[in-house]
C-alpha positions in Angstrom: 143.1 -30.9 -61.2 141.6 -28.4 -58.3 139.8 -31.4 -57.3 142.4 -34.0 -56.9 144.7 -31.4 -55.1 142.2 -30.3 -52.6 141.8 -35.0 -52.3 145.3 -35.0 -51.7 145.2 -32.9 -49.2 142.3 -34.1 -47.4 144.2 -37.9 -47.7 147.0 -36.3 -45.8 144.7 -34.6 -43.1 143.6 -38.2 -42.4 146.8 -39.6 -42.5 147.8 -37.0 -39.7 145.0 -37.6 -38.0 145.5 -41.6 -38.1 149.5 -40.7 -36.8 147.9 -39.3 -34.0 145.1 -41.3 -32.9 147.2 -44.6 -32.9 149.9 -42.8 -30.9 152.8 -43.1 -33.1 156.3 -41.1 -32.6 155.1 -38.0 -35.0 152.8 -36.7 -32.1 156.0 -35.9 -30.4 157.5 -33.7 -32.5 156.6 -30.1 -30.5 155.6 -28.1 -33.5 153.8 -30.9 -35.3 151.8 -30.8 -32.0 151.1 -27.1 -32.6 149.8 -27.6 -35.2 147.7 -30.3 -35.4 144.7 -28.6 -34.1 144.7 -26.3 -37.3 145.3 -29.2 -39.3 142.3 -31.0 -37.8 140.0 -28.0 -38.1 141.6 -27.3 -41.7 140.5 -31.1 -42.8 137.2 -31.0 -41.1 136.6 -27.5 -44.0 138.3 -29.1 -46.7 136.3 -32.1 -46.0 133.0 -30.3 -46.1 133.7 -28.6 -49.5 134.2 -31.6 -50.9 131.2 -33.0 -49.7 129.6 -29.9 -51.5 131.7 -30.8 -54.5 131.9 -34.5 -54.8 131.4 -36.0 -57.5 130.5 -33.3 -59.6 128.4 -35.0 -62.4 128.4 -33.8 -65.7 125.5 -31.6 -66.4 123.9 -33.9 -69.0 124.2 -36.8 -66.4 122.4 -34.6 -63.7 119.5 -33.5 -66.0 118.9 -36.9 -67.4 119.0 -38.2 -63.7 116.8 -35.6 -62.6 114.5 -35.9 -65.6 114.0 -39.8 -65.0 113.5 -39.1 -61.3 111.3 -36.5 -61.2 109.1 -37.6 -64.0 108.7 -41.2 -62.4 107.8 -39.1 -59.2 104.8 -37.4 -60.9 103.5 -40.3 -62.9 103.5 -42.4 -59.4 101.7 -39.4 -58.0 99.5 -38.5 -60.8 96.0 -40.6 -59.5 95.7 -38.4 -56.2 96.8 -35.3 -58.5 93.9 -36.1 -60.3 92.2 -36.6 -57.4 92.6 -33.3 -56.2 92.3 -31.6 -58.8 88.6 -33.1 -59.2 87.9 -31.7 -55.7 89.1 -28.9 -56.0 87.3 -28.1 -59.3 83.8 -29.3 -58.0 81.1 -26.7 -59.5 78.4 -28.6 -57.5 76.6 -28.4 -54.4 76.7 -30.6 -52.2 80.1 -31.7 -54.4 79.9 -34.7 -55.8 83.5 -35.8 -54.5 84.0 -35.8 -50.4 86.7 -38.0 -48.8 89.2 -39.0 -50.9 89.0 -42.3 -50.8 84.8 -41.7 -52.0 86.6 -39.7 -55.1 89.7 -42.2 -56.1 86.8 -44.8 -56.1 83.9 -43.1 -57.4 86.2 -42.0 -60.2 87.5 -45.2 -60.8 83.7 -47.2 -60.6 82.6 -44.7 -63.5 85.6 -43.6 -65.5 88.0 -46.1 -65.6 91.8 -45.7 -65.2 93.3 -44.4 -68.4 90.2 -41.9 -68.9 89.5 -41.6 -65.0 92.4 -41.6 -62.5 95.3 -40.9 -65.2 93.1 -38.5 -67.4 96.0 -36.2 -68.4 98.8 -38.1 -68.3 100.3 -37.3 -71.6 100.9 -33.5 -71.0 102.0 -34.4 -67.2 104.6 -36.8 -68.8 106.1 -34.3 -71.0 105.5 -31.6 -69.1 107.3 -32.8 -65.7 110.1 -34.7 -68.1 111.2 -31.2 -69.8 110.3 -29.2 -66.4 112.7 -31.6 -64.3 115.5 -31.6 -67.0 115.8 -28.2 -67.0 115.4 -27.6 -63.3 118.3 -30.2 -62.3 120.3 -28.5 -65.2 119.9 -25.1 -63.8 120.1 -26.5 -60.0 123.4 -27.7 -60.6 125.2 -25.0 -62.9 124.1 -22.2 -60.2 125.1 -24.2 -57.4 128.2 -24.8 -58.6 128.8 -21.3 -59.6 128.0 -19.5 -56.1 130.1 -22.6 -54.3 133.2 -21.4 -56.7 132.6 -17.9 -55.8 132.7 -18.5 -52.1 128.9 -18.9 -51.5 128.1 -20.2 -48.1 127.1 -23.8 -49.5 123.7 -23.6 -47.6 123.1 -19.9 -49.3 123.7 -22.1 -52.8 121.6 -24.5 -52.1 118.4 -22.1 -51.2 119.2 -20.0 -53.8 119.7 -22.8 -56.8 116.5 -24.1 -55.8 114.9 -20.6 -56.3 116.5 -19.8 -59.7 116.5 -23.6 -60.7 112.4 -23.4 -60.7 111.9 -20.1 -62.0 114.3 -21.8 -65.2 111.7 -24.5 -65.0 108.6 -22.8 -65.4 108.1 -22.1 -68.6 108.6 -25.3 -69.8 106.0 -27.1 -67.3 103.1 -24.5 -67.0 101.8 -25.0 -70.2 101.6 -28.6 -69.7 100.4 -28.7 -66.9 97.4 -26.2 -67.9 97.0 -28.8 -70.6 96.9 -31.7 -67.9 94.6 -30.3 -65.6 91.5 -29.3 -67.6 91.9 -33.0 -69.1 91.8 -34.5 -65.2 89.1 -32.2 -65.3 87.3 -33.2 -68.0 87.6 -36.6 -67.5 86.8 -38.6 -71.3 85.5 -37.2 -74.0 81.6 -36.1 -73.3 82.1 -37.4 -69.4 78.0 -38.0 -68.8 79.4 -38.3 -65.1 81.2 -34.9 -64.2 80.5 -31.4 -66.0 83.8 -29.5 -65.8 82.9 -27.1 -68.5 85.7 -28.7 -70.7 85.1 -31.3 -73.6 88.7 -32.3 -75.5 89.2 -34.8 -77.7 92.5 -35.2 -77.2 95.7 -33.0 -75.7 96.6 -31.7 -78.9 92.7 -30.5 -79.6 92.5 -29.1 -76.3 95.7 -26.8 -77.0 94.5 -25.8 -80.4 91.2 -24.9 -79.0 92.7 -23.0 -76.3 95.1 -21.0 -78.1 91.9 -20.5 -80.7 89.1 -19.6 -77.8 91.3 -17.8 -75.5 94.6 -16.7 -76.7 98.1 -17.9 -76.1 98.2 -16.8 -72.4 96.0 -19.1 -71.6 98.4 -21.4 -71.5 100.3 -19.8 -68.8 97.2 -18.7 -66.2 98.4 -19.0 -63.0 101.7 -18.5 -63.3 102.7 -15.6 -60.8 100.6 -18.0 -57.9 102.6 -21.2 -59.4 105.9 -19.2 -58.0 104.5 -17.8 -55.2 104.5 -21.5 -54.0 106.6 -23.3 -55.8 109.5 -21.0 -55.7 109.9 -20.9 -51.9 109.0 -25.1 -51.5 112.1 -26.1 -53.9 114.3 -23.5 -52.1 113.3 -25.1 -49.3 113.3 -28.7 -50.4 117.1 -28.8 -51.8 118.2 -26.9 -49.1 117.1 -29.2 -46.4 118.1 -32.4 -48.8 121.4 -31.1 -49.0 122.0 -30.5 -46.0 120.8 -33.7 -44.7 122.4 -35.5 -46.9 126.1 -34.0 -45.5 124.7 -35.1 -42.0 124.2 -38.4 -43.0 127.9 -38.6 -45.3 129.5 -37.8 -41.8 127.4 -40.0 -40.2 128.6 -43.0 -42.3 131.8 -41.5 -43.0 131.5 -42.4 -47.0 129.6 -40.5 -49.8 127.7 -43.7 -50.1 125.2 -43.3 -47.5 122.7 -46.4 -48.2 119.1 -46.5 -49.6 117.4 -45.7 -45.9 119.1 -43.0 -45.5 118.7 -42.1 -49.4 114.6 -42.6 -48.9 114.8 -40.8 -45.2 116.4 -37.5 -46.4 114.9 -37.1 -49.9 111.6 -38.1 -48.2 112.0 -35.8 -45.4 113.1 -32.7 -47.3 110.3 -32.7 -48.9 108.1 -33.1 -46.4 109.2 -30.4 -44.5 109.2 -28.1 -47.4 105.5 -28.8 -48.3 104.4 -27.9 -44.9 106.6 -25.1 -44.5 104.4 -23.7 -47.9 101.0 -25.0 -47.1 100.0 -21.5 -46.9 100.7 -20.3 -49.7 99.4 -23.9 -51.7 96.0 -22.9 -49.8 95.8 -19.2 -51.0 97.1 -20.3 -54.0 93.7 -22.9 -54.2 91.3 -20.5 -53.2 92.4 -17.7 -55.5 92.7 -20.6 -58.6 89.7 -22.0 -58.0 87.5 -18.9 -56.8 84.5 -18.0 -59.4 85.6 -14.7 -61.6 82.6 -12.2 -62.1 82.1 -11.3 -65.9 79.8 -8.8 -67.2 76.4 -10.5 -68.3 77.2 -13.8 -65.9 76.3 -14.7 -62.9 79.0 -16.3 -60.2 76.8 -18.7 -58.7 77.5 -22.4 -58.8 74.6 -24.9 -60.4 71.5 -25.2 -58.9 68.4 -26.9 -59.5 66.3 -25.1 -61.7 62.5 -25.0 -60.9 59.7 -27.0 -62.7 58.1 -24.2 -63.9 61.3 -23.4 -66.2 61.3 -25.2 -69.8 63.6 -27.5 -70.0 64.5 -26.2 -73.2 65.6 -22.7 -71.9 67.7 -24.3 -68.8 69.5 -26.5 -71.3 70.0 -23.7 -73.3 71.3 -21.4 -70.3 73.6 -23.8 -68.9 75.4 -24.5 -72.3 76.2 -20.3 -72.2 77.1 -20.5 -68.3 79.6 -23.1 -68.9 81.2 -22.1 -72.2 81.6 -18.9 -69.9 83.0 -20.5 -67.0 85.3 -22.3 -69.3 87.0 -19.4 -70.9 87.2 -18.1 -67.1 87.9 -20.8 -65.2 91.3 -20.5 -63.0 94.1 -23.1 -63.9 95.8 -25.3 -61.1 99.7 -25.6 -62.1 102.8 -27.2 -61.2 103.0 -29.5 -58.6 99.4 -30.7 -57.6 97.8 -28.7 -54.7 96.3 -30.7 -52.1 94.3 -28.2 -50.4 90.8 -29.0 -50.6 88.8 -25.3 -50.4 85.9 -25.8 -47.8 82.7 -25.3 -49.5 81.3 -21.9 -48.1 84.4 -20.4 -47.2 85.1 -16.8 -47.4 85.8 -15.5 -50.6 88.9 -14.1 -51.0 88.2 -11.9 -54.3 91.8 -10.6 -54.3 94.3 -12.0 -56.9 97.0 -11.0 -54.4 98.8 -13.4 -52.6 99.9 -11.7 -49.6 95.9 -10.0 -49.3 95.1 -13.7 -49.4 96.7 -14.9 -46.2 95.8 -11.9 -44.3 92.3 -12.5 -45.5 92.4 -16.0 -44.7 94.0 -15.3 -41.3 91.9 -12.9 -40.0 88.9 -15.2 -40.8 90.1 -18.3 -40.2 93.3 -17.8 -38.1 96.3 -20.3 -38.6 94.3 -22.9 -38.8 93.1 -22.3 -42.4 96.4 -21.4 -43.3 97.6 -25.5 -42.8 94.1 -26.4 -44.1 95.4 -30.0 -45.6 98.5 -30.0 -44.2 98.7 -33.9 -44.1 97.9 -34.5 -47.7 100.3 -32.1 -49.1 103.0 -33.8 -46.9 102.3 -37.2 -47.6 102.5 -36.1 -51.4 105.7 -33.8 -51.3 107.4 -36.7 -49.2 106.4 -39.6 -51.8 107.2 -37.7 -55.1 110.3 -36.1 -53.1 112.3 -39.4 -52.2 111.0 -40.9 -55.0 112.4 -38.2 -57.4 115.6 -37.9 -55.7 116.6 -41.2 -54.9 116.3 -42.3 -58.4 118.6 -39.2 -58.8 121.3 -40.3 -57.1 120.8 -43.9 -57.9 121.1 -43.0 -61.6 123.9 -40.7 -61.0 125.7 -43.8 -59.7 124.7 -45.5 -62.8 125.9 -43.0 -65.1 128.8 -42.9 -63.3 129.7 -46.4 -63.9 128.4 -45.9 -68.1 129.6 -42.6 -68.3 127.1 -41.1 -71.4 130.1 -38.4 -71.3 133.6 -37.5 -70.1 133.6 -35.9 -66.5 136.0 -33.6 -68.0 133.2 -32.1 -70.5 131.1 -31.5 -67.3 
């Protein structure tokens, strides 16, 4: 009802406006005249709120929309997160991987694709499905909320994004925990790449897991996963939102077209992942720094000397890696796409903010935006892809409505 009224009286700000425009005898009435500019500048605010407001979905249309979207985002995306993840979780020296176009192939050439380039992809599927469901789900109750109590729409946005992921979290950490030691991994006994992690399957590697290492382990690098992730959705819908009411005045329909759709989903995302490459880079070094342990040694593989038995190296590197693997520091969320330089500064902090200055005062901004370009070309592809599926299923829904807009 609140909806139709504040439509009825934007239809009659038009109308006004149209009297006006086309010069007809109404324009001539002296306090009509007085009035018009408050009119005008009342329609212009109405006509942003409902911009804000239209076509409020019902929540279950929003989370499966979002779900769909999102997930098919990931899944497109999930051979360079593999990618990356491989790079980033090189023990060797020289690493194996380089360039990553000598990784998707060298992968590729020895692994395969199912085993190789979308090792993983079971947890990432139900990981990002149940992560996006709920984030769209809590994205669009708080929004809504704020907006109704008078929230300054671009305030909502920012701020739904930040509670909308924290919501999130829970449900895609452990998945994605999950997913990256298997990208890690590789197959089953990989003879090509030792991660330090041998699962037969996802549901072996999170018995073995919660057996070896506890139930936390399933959640390492969680306060780091919000340091970044937190700030790049804020970020993300409030620079899609806001583009997106640019480009409904711009056509003067809600309907804005699928460029447009593609340019501001794509470009929201963009611009939030290289607003937060610094924190995806301290975020990198801290997850993939070695940890010292009492009775182990830090140091990354080597070549052990002749004179040392075979026997006793084999031996010794079965111990070092069943070490590392208890120790190892998990990559979650999203996929970083920093690569950390082999023989940069250590940042032995578990601190975020220590972290930049660290990396600062050694590196200076530069290794702050230390793969800038990858992690925009990869926030910009999953971005539009994720959201333009959102609205185009939102459409869809709307058409075969799964449930009354009055049970929204």
């Amino acid at each position: 009802m609140v909806l139709a009224r504040v439509a009825n009286l934007f239809t009659i700000g038009d109308s006004t406006n149209s009297l006006i425009d086309n010069g007809r005898g109404h324009a001539t009435d002296p306090g009509q005249t007085v009035e018009l500019p408050m009119a005008d500048t009342t329609r212009r605010a109405i006509g942003e709120d409902i911009d804000e407001e239209e076509a409020r979905p019902p929540y279950l249309h929003a989370m499966l929309a979002g779900g769909i979207g999102g997930t098919t985002g990931d899944m497109l995306m999930h051979s360079l997160d593999t990618v990356k993840t491989r790079q980033q979780g090189d023990p060797h020296m020289p690493p194996k991987y380089t360039s990553m176009g000598n990784t998707y192939y060298t992968i590729w050439r020895q692994e395969g694709l199912r085993k190789g380039l979308y090792g993983g992809v079971q947890p990432a599927f139900l990981g990002s499905f149940a992560g996006t469901v709920c984030f769209f789900g809590a994205y669009e109750w708080s929004k809504r909320t704020m907006i109704e109590y008078g929230v300054a729409p671009s305030v909502a946005y920012f701020t739904a994004g930040l509670f909308a992921d924290l919501a999130a979290a829970p449900a895609y950490v452990p998945s994605e925990v999950l997913k990256t030691r298997l990208q890690l991994q590789g197959r089953y006994k990989n003879p090509y790449f030792n991660s330090g992690y041998n699962y037969r399957s996802t549901v072996d590697a999170a018995r073995t897991i919660v057996r070896t290492e506890g139930f936390s382990a399933l959640f390492h690098g969680y306060k780091a996963t919000l340091w970044r992730d937190l700030p790049f959705s804020a970020l993300q819908f409030a620079f899609y939102e806001e583009e997106r009411g640019w480009a409904k005045r711009y056509m003067e329909s809600n309907n804005i077209g699928l460029p447009l759709e593609i340019a501001t989903a794509a470009s929201a995302g963009g611009m939030a992942g290289v607003l937060t490459t610094p924190l995806d880079v301290v975020k990198t070094r801290i997850q993939t720094q070695h940890n010292v342990i009492p009775g182990t040694s830090t140091s990354l593989p080597k070549t052990t000397p002749s004179h040392v038995s075979s026997s006793t190296h084999a031996t010794s590197q079965k111990t070092a890696s069943a070490s590392r693997s208890q120790i190892r520091p998990i990559s979650t969320s999203s996929p970083s796409t920093t690569l950390k330089a082999h023989g940069a500064v250590m940042l032995d902090t578990s601190s975020v903010v220590t972290g930049l200055k660290i990396i600062y005062k050694t590196e200076g901004i530069a290794g702050w935006f230390r793969g800038v370009g990858p992690r925009f070309v990869w926030t910009s592809v999953q971005s539009g892809t994720m959201l333009v599926l959102y609205q185009t299923l939102l459409r869809y829904f709307e058409q075969h409505p799964l449930v009354n807009a009055e049970d929204a």
